[in-house]
TILUM-485144 format. One record per atom (N, C-alpha, C): residue in one letter; x negated, y negated, z negated. Coordinates in pm, whole numbers, plus 50000, padded with zeros to 5 digits. Each point is the difference from the previous one (the first is absolute). Last residue first. Layout:
N
AXYZ ...
This chain:
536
X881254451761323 X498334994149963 X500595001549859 X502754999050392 X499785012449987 X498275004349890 X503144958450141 X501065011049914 X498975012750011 X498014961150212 X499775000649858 X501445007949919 X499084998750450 X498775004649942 X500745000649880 X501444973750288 X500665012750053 X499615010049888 X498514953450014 X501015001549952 X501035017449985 X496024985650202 X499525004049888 X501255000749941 X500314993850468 X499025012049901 X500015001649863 X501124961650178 X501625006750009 X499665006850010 X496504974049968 X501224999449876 X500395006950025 X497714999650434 X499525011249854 X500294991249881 X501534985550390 X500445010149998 X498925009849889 X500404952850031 X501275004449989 X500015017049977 X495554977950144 X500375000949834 X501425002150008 X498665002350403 X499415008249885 X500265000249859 X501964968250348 X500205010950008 X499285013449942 X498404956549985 X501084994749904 X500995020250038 X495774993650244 X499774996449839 X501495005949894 X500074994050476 X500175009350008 X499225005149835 X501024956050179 X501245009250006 X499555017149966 X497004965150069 X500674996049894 X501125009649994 X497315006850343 X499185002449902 X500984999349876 X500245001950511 X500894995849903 X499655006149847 X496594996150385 X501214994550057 X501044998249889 X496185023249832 X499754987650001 X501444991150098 X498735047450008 X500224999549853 X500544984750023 X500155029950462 X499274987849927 X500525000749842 X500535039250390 X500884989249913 X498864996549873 X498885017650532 X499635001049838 X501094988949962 X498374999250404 X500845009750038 X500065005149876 X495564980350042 X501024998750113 X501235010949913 X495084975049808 X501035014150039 X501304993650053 X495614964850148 X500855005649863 X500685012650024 X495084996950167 X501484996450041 X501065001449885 X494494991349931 X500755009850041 X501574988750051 X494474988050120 X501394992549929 X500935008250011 X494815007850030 X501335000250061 X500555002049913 X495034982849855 X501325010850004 X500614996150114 X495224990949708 X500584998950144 X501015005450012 X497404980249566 X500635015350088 X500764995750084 X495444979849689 X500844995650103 X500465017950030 X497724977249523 X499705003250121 X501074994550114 X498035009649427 X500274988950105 X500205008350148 X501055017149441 X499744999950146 X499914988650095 X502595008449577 X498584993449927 X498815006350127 X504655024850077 X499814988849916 X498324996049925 X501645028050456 X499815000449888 X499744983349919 X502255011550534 X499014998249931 X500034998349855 X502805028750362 X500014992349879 X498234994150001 X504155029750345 X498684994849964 X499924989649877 X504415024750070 X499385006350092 X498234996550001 X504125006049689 X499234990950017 X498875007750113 X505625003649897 X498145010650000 X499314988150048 X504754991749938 X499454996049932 X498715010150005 X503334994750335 X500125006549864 X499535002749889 X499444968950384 X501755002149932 X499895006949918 X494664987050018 X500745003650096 X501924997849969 X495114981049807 X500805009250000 X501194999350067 X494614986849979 X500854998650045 X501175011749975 X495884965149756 X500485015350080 X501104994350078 X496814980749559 X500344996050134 X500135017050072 X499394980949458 X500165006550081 X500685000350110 X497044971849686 X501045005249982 X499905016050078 X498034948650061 X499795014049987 X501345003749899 X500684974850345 X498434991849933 X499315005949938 X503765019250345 X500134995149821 X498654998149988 X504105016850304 X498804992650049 X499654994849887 X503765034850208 X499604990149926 X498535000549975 X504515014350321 X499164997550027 X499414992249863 X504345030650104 X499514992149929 X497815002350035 X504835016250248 X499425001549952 X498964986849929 X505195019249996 X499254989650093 X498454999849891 X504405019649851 X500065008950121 X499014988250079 X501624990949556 X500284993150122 X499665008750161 X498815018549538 X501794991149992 X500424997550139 X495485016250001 X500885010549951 X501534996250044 X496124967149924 X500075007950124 X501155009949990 X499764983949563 X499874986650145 X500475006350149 X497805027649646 X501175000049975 X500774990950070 X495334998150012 X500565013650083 X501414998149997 X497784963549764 X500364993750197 X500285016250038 X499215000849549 X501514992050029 X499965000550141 X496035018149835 X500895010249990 X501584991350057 X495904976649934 X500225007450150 X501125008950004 X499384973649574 X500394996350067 X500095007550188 X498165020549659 X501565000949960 X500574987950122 X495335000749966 X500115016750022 X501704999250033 X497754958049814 X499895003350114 X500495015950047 X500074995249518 X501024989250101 X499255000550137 X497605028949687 X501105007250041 X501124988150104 X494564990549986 X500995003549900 X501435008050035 X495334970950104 X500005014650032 X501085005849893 X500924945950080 X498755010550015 X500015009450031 X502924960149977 X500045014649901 X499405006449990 X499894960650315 X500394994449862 X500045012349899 X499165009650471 X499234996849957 X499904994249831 X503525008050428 X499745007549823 X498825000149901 X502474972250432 X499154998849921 X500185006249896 X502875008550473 X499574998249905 X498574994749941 X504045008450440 X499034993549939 X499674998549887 X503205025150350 X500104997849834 X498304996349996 X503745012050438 X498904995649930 X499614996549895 X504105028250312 X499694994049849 X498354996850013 X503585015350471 X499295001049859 X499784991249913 X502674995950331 X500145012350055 X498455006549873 X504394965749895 X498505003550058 X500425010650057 X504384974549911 X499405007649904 X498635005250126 X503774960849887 X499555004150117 X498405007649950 X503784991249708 X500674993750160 X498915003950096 X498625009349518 X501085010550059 X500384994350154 X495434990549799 X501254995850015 X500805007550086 X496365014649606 X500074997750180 X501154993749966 X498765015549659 X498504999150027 X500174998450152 X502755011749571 X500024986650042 X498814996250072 X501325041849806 X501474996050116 X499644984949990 X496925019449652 X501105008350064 X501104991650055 X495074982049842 X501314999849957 X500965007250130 X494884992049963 X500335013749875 X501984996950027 X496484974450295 X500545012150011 X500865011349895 X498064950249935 X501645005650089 X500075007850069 X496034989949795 X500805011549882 X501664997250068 X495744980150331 X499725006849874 X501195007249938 X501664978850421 X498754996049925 X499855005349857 X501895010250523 X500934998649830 X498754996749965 X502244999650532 X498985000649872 X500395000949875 X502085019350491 X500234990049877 X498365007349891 X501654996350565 X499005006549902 X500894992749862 X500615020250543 X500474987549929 X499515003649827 X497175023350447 X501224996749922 X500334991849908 X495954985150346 X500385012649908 X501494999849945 X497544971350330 X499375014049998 X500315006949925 X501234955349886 X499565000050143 X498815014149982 X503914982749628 X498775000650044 X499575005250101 X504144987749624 X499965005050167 X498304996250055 X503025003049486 X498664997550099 X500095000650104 X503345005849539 X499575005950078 X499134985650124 X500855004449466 X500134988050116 X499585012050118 X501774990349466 X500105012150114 X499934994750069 X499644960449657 X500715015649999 X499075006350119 X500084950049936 X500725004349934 X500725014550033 X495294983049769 X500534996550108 X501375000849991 X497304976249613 X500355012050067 X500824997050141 X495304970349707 X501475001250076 X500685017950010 X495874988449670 X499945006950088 X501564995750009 X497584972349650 X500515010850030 X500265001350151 X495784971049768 X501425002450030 X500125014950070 X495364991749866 X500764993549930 X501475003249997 X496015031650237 X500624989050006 X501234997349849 X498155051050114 X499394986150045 X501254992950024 X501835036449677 X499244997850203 X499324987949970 X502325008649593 X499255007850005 X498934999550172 X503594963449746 X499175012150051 X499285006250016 X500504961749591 X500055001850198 X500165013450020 X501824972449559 X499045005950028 X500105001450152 X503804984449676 X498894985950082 X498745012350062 X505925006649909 X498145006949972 X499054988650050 X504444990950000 X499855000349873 X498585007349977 X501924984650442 X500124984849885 X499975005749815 X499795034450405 X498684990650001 X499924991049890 X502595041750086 X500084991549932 X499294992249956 X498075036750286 X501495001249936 X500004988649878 X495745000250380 X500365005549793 X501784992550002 X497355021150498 X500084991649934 X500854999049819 X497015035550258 X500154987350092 X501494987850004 X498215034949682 X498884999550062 X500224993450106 X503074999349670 X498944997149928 X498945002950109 X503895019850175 X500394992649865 X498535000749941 X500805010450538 X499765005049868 X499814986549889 X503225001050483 X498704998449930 X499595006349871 X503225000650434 X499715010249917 X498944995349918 X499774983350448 X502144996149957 X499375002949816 X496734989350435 X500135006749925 X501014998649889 X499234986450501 X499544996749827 X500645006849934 X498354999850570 X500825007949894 X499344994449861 X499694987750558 X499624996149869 X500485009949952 X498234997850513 X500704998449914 X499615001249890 X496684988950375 X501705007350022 X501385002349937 X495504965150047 X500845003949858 X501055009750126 X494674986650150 X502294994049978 X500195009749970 X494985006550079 X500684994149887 X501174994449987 X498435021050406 X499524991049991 X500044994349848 X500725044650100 X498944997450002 X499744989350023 X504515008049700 X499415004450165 X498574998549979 X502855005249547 X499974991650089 X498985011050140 X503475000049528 X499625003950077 X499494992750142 X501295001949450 X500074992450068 X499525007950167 X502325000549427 X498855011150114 X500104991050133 X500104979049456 X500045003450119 X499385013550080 X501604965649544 X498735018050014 X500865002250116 X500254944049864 X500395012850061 X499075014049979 X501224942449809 X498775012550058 X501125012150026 X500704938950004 X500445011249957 X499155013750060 X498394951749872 X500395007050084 X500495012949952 X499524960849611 X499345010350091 X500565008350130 X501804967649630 X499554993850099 X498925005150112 X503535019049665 X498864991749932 X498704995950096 X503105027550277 X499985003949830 X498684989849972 X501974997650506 X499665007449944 X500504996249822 X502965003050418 X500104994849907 X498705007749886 X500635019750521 X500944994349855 X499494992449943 X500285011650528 X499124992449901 X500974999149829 X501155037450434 X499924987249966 X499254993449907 X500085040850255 X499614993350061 X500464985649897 X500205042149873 X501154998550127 X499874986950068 X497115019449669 X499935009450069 X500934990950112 X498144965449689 X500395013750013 X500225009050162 X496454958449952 X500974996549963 X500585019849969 X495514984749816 X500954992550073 X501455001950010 X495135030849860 X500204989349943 X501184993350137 X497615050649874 X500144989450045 X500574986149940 X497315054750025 X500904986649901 X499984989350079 X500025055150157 X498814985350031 X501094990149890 X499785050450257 X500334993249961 X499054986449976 X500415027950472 X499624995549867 X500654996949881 X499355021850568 X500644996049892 X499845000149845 X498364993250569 X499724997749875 X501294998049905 X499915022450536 X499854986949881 X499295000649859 X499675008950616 X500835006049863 X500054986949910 X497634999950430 X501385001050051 X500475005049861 X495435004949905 X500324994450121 X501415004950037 X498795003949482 X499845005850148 X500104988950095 X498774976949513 X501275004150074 X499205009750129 X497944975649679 X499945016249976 X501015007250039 X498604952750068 X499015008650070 X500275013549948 X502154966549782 X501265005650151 X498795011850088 X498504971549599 X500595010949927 X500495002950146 X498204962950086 X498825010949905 X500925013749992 X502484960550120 X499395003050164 X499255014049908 X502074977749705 X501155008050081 X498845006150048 X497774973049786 X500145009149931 X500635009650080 X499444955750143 X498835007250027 X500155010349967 X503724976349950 X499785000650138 X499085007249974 X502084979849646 X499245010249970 X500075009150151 X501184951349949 X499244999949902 X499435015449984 X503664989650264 X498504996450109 X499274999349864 X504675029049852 X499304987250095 X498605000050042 X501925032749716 X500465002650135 X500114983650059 X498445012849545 X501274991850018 X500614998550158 X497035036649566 X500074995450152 X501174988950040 X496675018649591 X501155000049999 X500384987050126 X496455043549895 X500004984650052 X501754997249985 X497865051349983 X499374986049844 X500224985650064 X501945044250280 X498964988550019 X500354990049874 X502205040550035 X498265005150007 X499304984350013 X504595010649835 X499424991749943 X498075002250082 X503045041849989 X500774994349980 X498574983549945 X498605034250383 X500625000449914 X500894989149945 X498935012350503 X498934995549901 X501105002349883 X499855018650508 X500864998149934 X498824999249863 X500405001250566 X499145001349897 X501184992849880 X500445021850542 X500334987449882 X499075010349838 X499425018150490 X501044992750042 X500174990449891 X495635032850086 X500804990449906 X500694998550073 X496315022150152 X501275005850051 X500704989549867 X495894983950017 X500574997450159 X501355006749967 X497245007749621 X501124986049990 X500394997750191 X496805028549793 X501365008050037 X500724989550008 X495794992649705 X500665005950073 X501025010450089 X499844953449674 X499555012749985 X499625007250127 X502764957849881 X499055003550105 X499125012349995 X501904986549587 X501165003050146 X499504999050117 X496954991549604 X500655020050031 X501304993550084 X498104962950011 X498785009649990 X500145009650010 X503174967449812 X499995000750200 X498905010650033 X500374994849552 X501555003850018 X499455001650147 X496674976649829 X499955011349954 X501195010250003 X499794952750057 X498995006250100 X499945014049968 X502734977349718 X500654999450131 X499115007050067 X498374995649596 X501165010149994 X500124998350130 X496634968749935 X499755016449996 X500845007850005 X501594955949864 X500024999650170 X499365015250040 X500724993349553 X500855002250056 X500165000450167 X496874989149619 X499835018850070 X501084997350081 X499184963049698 X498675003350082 X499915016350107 X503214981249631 X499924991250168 X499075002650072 X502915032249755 X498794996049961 X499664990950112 X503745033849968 X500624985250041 X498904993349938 X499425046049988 X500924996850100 X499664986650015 X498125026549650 X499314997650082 X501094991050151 X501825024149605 X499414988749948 X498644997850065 X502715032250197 X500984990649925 X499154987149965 X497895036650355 X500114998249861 X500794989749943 X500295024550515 X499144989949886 X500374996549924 X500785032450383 X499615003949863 X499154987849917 X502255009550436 X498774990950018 X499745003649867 X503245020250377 X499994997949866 X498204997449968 X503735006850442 X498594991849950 X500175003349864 X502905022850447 X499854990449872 X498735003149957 X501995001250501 X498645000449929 X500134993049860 X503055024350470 X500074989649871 X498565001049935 X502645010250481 X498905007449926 X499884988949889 X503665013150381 X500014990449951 X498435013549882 X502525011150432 X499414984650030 X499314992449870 X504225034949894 X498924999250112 X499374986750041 X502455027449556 X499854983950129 X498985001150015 X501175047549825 X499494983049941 X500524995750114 X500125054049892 X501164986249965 X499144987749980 X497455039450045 X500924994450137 X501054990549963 X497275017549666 X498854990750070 X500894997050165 X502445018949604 X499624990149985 X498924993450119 X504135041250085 X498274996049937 X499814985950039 X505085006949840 X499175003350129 X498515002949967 X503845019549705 X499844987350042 X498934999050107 X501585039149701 X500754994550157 X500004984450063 X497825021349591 X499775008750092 X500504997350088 X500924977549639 X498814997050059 X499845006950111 X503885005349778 X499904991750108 X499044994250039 X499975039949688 X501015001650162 X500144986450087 X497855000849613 X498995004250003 X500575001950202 X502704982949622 X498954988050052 X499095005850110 X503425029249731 X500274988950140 X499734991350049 X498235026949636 X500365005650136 X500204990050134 X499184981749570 X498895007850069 X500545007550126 X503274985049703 X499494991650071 X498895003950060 X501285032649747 X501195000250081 X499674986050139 X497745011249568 X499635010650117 X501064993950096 X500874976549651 X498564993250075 X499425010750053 X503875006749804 X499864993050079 X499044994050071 X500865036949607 X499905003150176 X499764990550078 X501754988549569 X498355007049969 X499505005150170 X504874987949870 X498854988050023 X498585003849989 X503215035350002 X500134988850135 X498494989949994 X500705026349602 X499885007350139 X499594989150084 X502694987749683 X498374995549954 X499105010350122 X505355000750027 X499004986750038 X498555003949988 X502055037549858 X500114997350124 X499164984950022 X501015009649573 X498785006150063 X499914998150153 X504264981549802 X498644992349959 X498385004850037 X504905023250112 X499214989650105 X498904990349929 X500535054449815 X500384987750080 X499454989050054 X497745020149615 X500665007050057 X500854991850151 X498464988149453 X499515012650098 X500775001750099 X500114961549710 X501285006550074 X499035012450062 X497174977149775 X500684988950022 X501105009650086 X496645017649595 X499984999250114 X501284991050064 X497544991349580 X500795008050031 X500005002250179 X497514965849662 X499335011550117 X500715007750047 X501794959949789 X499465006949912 X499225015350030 X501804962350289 X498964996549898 X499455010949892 X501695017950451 X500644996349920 X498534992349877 X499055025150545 X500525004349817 X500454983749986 X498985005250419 X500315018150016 X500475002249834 X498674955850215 X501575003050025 X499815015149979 X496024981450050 X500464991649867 X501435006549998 X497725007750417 X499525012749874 X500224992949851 X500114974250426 X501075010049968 X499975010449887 X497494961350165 X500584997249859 X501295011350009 X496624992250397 X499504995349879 X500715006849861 X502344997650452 X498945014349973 X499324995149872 X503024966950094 X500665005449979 X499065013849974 X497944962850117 X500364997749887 X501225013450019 X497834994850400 X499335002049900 X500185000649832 X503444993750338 X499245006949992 X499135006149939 X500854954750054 X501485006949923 X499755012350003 X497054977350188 X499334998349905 X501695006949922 X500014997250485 X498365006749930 X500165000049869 X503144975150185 X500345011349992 X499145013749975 X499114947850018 X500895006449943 X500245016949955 X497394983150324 X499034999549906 X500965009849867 X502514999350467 X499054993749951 X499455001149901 X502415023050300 X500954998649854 X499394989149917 X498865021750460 X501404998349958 X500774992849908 X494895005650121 X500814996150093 X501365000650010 X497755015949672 X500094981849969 X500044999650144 X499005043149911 X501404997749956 X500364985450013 X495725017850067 X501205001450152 X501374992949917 X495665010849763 X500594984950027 X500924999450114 X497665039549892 X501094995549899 X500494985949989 X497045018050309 X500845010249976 X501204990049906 X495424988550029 X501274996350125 X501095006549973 X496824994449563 X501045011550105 X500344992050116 X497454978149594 X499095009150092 X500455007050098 X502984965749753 X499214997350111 X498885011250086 X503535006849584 X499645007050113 X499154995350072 X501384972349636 X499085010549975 X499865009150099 X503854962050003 X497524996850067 X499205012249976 X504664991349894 X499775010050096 X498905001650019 X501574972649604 X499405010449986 X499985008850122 X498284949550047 X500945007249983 X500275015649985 X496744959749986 X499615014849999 X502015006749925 X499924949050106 X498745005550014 X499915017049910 X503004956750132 X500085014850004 X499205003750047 X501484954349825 X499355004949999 X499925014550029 X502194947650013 X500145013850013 X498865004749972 X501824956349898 X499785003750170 X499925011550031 X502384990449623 X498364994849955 X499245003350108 X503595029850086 X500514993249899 X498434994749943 X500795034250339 X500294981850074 X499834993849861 X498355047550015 X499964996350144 X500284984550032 X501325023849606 X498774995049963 X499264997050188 X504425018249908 X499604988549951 X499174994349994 X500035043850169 X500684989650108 X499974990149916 X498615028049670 X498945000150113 X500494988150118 X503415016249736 X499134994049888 X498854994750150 X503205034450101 X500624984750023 X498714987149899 X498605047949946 X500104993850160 X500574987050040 X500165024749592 X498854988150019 X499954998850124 X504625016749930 X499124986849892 X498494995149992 X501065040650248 X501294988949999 X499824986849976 X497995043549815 X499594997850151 X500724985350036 X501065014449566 X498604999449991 X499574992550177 X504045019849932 X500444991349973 X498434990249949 X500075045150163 X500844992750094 X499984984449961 X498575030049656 X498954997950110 X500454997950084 X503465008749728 X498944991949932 X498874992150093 X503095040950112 X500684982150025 X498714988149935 X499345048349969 X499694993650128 X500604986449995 X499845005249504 X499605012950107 X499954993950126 X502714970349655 X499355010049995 X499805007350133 X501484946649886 X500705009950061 X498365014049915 X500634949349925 X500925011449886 X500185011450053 X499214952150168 X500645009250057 X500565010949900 X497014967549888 X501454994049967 X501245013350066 X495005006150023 X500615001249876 X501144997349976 X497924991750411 X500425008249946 X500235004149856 X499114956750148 X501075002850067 X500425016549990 X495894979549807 X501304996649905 X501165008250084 X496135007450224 X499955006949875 X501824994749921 X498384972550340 X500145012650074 X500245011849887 X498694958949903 X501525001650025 X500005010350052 X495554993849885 X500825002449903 X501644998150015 X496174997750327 X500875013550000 X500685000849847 X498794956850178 X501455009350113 X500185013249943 X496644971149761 X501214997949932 X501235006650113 X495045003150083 X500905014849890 X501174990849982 X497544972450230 X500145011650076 X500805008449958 X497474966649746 X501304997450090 X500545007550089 X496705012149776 X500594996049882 X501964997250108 X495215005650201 X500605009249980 X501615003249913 X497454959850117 X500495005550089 X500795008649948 X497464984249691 X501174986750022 X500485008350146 X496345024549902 X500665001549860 X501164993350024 X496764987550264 X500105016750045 X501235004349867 X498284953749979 X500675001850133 X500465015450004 X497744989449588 X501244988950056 X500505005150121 X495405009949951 X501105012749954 X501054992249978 X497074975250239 X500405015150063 X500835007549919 X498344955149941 X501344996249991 X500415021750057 X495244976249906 X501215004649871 X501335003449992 X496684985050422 X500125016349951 X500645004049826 X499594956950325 X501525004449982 X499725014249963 X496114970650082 X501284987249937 X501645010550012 X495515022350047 X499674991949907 X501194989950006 X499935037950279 X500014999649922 X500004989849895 X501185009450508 X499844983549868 X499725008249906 X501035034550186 X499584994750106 X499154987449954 X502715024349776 X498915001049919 X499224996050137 X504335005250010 X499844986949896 X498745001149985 X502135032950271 X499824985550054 X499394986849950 X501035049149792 X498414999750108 X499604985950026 X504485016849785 X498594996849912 X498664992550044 X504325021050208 X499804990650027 X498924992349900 X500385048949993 X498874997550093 X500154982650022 X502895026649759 X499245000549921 X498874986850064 X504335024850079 X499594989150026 X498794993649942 X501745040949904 X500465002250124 X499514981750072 X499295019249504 X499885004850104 X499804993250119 X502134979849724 X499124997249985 X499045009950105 X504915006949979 X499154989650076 X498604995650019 X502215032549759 X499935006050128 X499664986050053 X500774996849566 X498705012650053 X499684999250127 X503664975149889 X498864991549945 X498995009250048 X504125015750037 X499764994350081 X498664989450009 X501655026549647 X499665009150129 X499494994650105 X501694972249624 X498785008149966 X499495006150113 X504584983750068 X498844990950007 X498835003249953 X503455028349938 X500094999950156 X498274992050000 X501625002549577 X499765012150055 X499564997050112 X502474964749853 X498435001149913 X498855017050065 X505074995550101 X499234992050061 X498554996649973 X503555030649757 X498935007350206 X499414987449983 X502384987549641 X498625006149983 X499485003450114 X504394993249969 X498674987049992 X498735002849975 X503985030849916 X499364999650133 X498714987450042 X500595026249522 X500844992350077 X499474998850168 X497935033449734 X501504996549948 X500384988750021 X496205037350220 X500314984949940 X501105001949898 X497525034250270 X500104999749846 X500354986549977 X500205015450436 X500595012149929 X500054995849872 X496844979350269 X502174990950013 X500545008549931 X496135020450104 X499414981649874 X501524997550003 X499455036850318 X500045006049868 X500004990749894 X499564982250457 X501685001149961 X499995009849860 X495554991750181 X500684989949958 X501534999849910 X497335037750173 X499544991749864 X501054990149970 X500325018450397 X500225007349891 X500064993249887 X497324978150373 X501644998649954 X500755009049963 X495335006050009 X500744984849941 X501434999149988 X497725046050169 X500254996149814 X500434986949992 X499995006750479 X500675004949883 X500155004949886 X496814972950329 X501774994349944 X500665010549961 X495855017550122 X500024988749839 X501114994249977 X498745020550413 X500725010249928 X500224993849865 X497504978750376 X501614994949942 X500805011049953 X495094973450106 X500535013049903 X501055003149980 X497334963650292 X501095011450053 X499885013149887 X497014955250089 X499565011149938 X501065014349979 X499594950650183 X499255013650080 X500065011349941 X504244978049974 X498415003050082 X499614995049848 X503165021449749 X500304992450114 X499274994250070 X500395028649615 X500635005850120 X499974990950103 X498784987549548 X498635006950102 X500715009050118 X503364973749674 X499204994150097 X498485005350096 X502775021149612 X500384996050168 X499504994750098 X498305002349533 X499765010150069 X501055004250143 X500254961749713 X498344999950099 X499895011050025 X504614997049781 X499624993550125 X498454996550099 X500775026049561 X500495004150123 X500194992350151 X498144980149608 X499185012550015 X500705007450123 X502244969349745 X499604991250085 X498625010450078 X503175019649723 X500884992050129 X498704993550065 X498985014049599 X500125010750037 X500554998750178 X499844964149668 X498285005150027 X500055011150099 X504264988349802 X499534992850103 X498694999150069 X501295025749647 X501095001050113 X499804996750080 X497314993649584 X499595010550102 X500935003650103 X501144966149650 X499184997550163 X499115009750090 X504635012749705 X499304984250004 X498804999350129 X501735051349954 X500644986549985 X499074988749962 X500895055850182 X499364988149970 X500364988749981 X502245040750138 X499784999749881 X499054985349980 X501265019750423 X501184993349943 X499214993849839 X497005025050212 X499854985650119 X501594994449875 X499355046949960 X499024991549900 X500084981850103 X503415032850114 X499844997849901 X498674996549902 X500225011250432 X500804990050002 X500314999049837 X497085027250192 X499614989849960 X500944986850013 X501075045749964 X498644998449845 X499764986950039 X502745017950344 X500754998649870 X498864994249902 X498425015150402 X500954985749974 X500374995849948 X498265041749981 X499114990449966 X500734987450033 X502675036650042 X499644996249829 X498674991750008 X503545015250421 X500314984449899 X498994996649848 X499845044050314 X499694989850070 X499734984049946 X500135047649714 X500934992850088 X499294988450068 
């Protein structure tokens, strides 16, 4: 029968107890986690989450999913985050004890969403397709938590594992990431709903087989219809803005070579060097990474010589766009109130002309906890991780751009690309995405990889293509539907010349009513599972 190896291992996974349960949980979750970049094994989510819901099979109280959940989630983090390890060993010598603390204190915190996510089904109580409905549901609403709650974090959400498919990222033009990963979790963990803790088979027959059917098909089903609206979208090399030729830079310099007083002015000369490259006549605007100029700039007559230095890598009649740290007043022009008697700093993108004036600003809203500035200053005394003493100002939010020669632009700096539906301003929405990065802090590792994967999913949501530019990392260009059309490779120096694609036209946007259409998924698959669970 179909149900007897399922059966054999739903009954040895039930059977285990004390800490081989959780040894066993936390095993399944690192074996989820290799489904997700670069390394895309994602037939593996379904012994994990088999597995998993076979571990809930043998509890006896429900308090327990949670210890459960959180093991899994420990695997799958350590895994899956493994790489913020890298940053600390930058400083080795004053912050490399703190790596496994950090990769462990991350991960840790991470698993406590998917241990509600676990508690919440158990409390459910439901069997068979309803089960894995109620699996899909719960870590999905779990995941959206972890998007705002402790500023957020949604990093390798479970849709992320398709990134290798255009194809299959079509769907997050509808349903967003979300709906990728409800998906995914429903094909994953259908083959748990075919037997009973005690391997029996689970209703042979009917609408419980039916579902597990269903959900096992879906990710043929999304394939399809990713594959039908690739095919009817325009060709990429005719869809651009016209007039307009871009030149990102990636300069590939070493973390703990960056901000050396003796190399730093070499960085600048050495950024303008490959942007003048040649081919720089057909340039219209040149585009530098996140922080390329090591100088923390105050846009007065004190760093006049520098503007004028760095603007020589502006086109004639174009611009120069950069990030860059700064120092003064905020984005909206007013002077705050600095901190312990220090000017207030900025992780800036700044954009200037070939005389060195400032065309416009963007600060950076979205900061990272401990690497640009330490959460609960008046009780941690230690520094950041970025150059410099004091903490990094925030901006305030989604700033669309208006720039002379090109569509209306919104920047994002470094990891405010990873957060779903908050990467433009809704009132007055781009005609693309720039994403400036320093991945350099992670090395040759899986976090730079996962992070390019967020700016596809990015592109996708918002139907607008994403331009990114990374110190190293990985620099490309991806298009509305997320095909990366040119890339420069990570731990690579160079220069790619592109046209700027057009956003998709005439497409219902994920991102216009994002929130609504979240809170409309999850309504309507409860009231799945609810449907479900008389026939389980």
């Amino acid at each position: 029968m179909i149900e007897a190896f399922p059966g054999r291992c739903a009954v040895f996974f039930a059977a285990l107890k004390g800490w081989r349960r959780y040894a066993t949980a936390a095993l399944l979750g690192a074996l989820a986690a290799l489904a997700l970049p670069p390394v895309h094994l994602f037939p593996f989510l379904i012994p994990a989450f088999c597995g998993l819901l076979w571990l809930l099979d043998g509890l006896d109280r429900p308090r327990q999913a949670a210890l459960l959940g959180w093991s899994f989630g420990l695997g799958h983090g350590v895994v899956g985050v493994y790489w913020v390890g890298h940053a600390f060993l930058v400083d080795a010598a004053q912050y490399g004890f703190l790596m496994p603390f950090a990769v462990l204190g991350l991960a840790g915190l991470l698993a406590v969403f998917q241990a509600l996510a676990l508690y919440a089904v158990a409390l459910l109580a439901w069997n068979g397709a309803a089960r894995v409905v109620g699996l899909a549901v719960f870590w999905v609403l779990a995941e959206w938590l972890r998007s705002w709650i402790f500023t957020g974090f949604p990093w390798n959400l479970m849709g992320s594992v398709w990134s290798f498919s255009p194809a299959m990222l079509q769907l997050a033009a509808l349903a967003g990431i979300w709906g990728l990963s409800f998906m995914t979790l429903l094909a994953a963990a259908a083959p748990a709903a075919l037997v009973c803790r005690d391997g029996q088979p689970n209703r042979p027959g009917g609408a419980n087989r039916a579902a597990v059917l269903v959900f096992l098909i879906l990710p043929a089903v999304v394939w399809g219809a990713g594959m039908a609206r690739l095919a009817s979208a325009p060709d990429p090399d005719a869809h651009v803005v016209e007039d307009v030729m871009l030149r990102l830079v990636q300069p590939n310099v070493e973390q703990s070579e960056k901000w050396r007083q003796d190399l730093r002015l070499g960085h600048v000369n050495d950024i303008i060097r490959l942007s003048r490259a040649p081919g720089f006549e057909k340039v219209t605007h040149v585009i530098w990474p996140e922080t390329a100029i090591p100088f923390l700039l105050s846009n007065d007559e004190r760093d006049a010589q520098l503007r004028r230095l760095i603007a020589s890598a502006a086109p004639a009649g174009g611009l120069l766009l950069t990030g860059v740290p700064r120092m003064g007043a905020g984005q909206n022009g007013a002077l705050e109130r600095p901190t312990a008697g220090r000017p207030l700093t900025w992780n800036s993108f700044q954009v200037f002309d070939v005389t060195g004036s400032l065309a416009a600003n963007y600060d950076k809203f979205h900061l990272v906890p401990f690497g640009e500035y330490v959460p609960f200053r008046g009780l941690l005394s230690f520094s950041k991780l970025t150059a410099g003493r004091g903490d990094f100002s925030s901006g305030p939010g989604p700033t669309t751009l208006s720039l002379p020669g090109l569509p209306p632009a919104s920047p994002l700096i470094c990891y405010e690309i990873i957060f779903p539906g908050q990467v433009v301003d809704p009132g007055e929405r781009p005609g693309w995405i720039i994403n400036v990065t320093n991945d350099a802090w992670f090395g040759d590792s899986s976090g730079p990889r996962q992070h390019f994967v967020s700016a596809q999913l990015r592109a996708v949501e918002e139907g607008i293509p994403v331009i990114r530019v990374a110190n190293t990392g990985i620099s490309g260009v991806i298009d509305g539907y997320g095909r990366v059309l040119s890339r420069i490779e990570l731990g690579k120096s160079g220069v790619l010349d592109v046209a700027l694609p057009k956003p998709v036209v005439n497409q219902e946007i994920y991102s216009i009513s994002s929130g609504w259409k979240l809170i409309t998924q999850l309504f309507l698959f409860i009231a799945l599972g609810f449907g479900l669970r008389n026939f389980s």
